[in-house]
N, C-alpha and C positions, 0 to 999 in steps of 0.2 A: 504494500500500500504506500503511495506516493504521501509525503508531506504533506502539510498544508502550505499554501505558497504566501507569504507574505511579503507585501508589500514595501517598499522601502521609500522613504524620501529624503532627497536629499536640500543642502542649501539653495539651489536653485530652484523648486518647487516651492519656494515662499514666496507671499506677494511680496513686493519692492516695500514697505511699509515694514514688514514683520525684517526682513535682511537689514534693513536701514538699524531696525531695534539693537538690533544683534550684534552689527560693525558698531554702532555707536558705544560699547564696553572695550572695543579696543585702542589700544592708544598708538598713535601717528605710524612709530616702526612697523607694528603688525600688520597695521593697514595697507601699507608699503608692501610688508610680504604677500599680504592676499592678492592685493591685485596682480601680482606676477605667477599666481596659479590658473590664471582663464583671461581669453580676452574680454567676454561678456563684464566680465567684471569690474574694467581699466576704465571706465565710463562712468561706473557708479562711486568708482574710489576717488575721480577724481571731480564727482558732482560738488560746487560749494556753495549751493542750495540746497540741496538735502541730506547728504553724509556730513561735511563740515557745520551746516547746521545744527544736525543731528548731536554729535560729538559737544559742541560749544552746550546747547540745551539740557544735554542728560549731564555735563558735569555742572554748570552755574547756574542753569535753570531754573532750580527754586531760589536763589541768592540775589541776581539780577535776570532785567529786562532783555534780554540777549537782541532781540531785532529792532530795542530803541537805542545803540551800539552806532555809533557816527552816523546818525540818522539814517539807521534802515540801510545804508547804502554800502556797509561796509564789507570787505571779503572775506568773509567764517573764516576763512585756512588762518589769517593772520590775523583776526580777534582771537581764534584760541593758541595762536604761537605767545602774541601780546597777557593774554590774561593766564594763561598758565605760570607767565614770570611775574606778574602782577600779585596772583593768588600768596605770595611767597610774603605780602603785606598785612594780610590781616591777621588781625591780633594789636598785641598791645607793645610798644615801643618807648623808648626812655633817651631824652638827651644826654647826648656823651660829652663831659667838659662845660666850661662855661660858654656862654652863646655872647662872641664878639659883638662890639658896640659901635654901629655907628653914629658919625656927627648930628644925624638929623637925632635918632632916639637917646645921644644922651643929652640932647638940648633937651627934646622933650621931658629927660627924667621919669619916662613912661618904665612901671617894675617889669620883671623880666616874665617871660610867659610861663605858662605850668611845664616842666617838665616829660608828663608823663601825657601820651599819645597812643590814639590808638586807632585804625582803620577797619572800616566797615564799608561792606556792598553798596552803590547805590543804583537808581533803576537803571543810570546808562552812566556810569563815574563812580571811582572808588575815591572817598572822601576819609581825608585824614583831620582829628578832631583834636584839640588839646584835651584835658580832663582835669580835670582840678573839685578838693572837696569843696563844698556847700557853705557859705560864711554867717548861715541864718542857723547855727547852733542843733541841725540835725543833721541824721546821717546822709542826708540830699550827696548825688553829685552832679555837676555840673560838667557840660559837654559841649565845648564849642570848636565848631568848623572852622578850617584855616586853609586848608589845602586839597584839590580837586583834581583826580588825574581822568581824561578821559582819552576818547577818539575819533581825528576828522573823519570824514568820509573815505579820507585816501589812505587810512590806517596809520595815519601818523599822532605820536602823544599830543597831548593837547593839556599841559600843567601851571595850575595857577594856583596863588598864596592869596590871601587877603590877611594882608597887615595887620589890619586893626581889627580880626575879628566879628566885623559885623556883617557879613556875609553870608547868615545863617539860613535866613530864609530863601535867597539865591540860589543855595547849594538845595532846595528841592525840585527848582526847575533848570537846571544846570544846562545850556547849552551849546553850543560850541562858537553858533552867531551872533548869542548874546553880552557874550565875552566884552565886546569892544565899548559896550555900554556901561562898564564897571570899572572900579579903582584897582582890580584884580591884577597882581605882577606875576606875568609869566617866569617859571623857572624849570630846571632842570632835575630831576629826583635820578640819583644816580649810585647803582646798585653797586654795595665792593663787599663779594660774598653775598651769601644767605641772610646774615645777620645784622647787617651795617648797612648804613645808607648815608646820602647828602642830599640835602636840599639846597641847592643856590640858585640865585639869580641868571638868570640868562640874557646877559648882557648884550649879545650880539643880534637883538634884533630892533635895537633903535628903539625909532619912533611908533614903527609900525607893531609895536611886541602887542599891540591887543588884538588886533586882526591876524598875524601871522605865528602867535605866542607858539610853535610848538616844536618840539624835534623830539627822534628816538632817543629814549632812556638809556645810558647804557648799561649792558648786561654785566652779569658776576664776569664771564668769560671775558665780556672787550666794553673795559671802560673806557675807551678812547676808541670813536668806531671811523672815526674820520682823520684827514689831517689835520680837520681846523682846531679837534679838541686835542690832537695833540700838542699840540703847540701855543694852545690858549693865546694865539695872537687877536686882536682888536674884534676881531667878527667872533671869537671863541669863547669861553666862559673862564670866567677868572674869581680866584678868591679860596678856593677848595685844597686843603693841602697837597696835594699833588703838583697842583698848578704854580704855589706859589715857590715851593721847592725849585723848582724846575727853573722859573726865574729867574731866582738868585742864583742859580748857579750858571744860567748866559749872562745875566749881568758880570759874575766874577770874573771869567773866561773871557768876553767882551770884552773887559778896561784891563787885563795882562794883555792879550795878542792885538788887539785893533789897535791901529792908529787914533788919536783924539781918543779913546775908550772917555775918557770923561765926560768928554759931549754928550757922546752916547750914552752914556749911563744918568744922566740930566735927564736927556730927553725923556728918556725909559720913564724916570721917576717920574717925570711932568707927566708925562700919559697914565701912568697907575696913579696920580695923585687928581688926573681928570675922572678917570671912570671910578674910581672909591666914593669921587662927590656923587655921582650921578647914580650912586648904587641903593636901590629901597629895601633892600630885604639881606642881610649880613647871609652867610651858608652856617647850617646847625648840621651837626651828624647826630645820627639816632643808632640804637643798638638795641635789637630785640629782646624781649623777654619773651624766651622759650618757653619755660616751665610757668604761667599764670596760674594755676588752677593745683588745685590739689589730687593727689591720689589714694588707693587704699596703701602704699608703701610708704608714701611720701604725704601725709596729711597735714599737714602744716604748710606746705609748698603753695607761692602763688602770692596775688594780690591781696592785700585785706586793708579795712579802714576800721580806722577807732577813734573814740576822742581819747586825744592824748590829755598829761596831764598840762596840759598848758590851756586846757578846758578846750581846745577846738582841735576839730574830726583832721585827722590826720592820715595820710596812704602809707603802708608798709608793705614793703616787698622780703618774704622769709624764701633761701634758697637752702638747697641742698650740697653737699659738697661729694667729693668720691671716696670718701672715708668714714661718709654716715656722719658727718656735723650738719648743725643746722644756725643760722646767722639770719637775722633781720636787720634791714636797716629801712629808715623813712625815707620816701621817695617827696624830694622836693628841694626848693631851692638853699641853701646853708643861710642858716639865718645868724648865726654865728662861726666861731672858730671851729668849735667840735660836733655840729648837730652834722655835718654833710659827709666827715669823715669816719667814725665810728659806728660799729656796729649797736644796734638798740637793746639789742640780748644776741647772747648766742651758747652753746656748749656744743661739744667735741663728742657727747654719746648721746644719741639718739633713743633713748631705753624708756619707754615709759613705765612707771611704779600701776601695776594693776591694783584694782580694787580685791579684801577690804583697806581700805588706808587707817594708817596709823591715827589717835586719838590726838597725838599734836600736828597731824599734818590738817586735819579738820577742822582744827581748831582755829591754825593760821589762814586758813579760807575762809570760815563763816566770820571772823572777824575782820574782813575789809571788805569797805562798801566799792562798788561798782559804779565806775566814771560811764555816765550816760548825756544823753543829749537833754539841754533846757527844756524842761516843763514849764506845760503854758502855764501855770498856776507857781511856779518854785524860781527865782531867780540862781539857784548856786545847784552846781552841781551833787548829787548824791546826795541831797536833801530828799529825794523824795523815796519814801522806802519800798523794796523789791526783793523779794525773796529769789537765794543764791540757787543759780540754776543745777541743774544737779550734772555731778563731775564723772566722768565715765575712765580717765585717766589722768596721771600727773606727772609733770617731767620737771628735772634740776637744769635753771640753767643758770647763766652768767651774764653780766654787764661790764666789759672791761672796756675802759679808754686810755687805760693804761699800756694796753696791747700798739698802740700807733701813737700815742702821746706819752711817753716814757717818763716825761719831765713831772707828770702831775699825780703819777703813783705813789701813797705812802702818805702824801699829806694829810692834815688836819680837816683842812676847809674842803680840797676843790679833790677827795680821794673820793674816784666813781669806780668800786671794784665793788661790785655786787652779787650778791647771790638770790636768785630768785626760784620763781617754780610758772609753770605755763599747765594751765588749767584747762581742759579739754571736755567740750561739751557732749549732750547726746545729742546734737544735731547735729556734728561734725565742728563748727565755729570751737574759737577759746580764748581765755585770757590772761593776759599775764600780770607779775608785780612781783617786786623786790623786797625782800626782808626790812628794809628800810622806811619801806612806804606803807602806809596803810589804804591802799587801793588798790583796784585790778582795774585793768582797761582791757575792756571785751573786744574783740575783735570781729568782723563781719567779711563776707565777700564781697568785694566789688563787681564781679562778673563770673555770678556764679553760671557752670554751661555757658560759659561765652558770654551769655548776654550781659549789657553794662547797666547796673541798674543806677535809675535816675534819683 
């Protein structure tokens, strides 16, 4: 008795719809390799209406507007070449160093901006925010737009700052022709590695930088995709350490081997002393935080706010080290000598003490009260009474400033070597406080699951 014959199908018996489903989970190589298995197929791999669509849709799809993307008009193959280097943005970013001062902003005397950044999808532009806590005494944060990357039509960046911040309502109708209508300074956001970035000025397009503000970003691989940004001459982008490097050292070479080298190096200055006047937006570099968020190994790890004890909500960044330490420090500007260098706590073992807990570790818990946000009814902090959340774990840590400040270890007055303990909730949050103080300051997420809460 013969078999029963079963039928077989293969990929080419699916409607172009369901094949489309199916190439759209591969990524660009593989694609490359199918279509070198059949000719029928060299048509569809290289459709950028429907496969390129496809691909762009099923990865950003839910995130952004993918066909309102350099209005409608733009070529898939190279919105997902552009947004796949792009996606390498969001999350949350932190200024590296101080942020240089120009003449116009220290005439202003305007304070320096928040440090702490983070980008997010928008319907056709990824929009980078400052973030800064809330100064009305709650745990509020606050989130303001500064910076807009999108795409012309001809798939070229299209990246703009607003200086002062008020650009907030703009950045929801963002688009490319309305640019020229705004105080918006075109610049250049330029990628060095995964984790580092700059934002400068883009100097070289004049007068015309609102209508023509754009050029390709360049990549971790070719930070200099041209000649012009090699050589950061007058049409080129100037200010970025790279550039300014590079400078000084044809300047130095220039006035050894030239004739008149002095002239020339006048001149030079005269021309970097032209374009510095003319410059609105100084270059910040930013450095990623990778780890924001906590895990089941690592639960301590990530953003958190609290009101410090200086009574106002403060952001703390806790990392992990590779030897199992754990180190917080506040993220923000140094408002003195030792707030921007020292760590806010930290210890070397990682071990939390399980429950039951000892009868004086209980003790020194339920007798400190909890730094909380003004009640509408209470002007001072921890007046208002609140029963101590119940403690799931407890860990030893330390406060030394004496680790990087050597000279203030040991004294009387200004000795900050503490010992403290970090109290660990059953919601995951915790709090800490030093043998010293009779306080804890609870700590919260900022962005818990990603999302940044307001």
């Amino acid at each position: 008795m013969e078999p029963d014959f079963v039928p077989t199908t293969s990929f080419v018996d699916f409607p172009e719809d369901v094949q489309l489903c199916i190439l759209s989970f591969l990524t660009p190589p593989e694609i490359a390799n199918f279509s070198c298995t059949s000719k029928r197929f060299v048509a569809l791999c290289r459709s950028d209406a429907k496969l390129w669509h496809a691909l762009c849709d099923r990865r950003w799809g839910s995130k952004t507007q993918i066909r309102k993307w350099g209005d409608g008009k733009i070529c898939y193959r190279l919105l997902y070449k552009t947004l796949s280097e792009w996606e390498s943005l969001i999350g949350f970013w932190r200024r590296s160093g101080q942020r240089s001062t120009s003449a116009a902003a220290a005439a202003s005397a305007a304070p320096p901006p928040p440090p702490l950044v983070v980008f997010d999808w928008g319907p056709s532009f990824v929009a980078g925010s400052r973030v800064s806590p809330s100064q009305d005494g709650t745990y509020g944060v606050v989130k303001s737009p500064f910076l807009w990357m999108s795409l012309s039509p001809g798939g070229e960046p299209v990246n703009f700052v607003d200086p002062d911040g008020k650009g907030g309502e703009f950045g929801a109708n963002y688009s490319v022709d309305s640019i020229g209508k705004t105080d918006l300074i075109p610049v250049d956001v330029n990628f060095m590695g995964c984790t580092h970035l700059v934002v400068e000025e883009n100097m070289g397009l004049g007068g015309n930088s609102h209508r023509n503000g754009f050029r390709r970003s360049s990549s971790s691989a070719n930070l200099c995709s041209d000649e012009e940004e090699a050589s950061g001459g007058e049409n080129g982008t100037f200010g970025s350490l790279p550039d300014r490097y590079m400078s000084e050292m044809y300047q130095h070479f220039a006035n050894r081997t030239s004739p008149g080298g002095s002239s020339a190096s006048r001149r030079q200055k005269k021309r970097e002393k032209e374009r510095q006047g003319k410059r609105r937006w100084e270059p910040e570099h930013f450095v990623k935080i990778v780890d924001c968020s906590p895990t089941p190994s690592r639960p301590l790890q990530g953003l958190w706010k609290g009101i410090g004890d200086c009574t106002k909500l403060e952001f703390y960044l806790v990392t992990y080290d590779e030897i199992g330490g754990i180190a917080c420090r506040r993220v923000g500007e140094p408002a003195d000598r030792f707030s921007g260098c020292a760590p806010v706590f930290w210890t070397s073992k990682a071990t939390f003490i399980e429950p039951p807990f000892s009868q004086e570790e209980m003790i020194m818990y339920d007798s400190r009260m909890h730094l909380h946000p003004i009640d509408e009814e209470n002007s001072m902090f921890g007046e208002l009474p609140m029963e101590n959340e119940p403690v799931t774990h407890i860990l030893y840590i330390n406060s030394s400033y004496d680790l990087l400040i050597p000279d203030l270890a040991g004294t009387t007055a200004t000795d900050r070597h503490n010992e403290g303990r970090i109290w660990q909730y059953r919601d995951g949050t915790f709090g800490y406080g030093f043998l010293r103080d009779n306080f804890i300051i609870d700590l919260k997420h900022i962005a818990p699951n990603g999302c940044l809460l307001h």
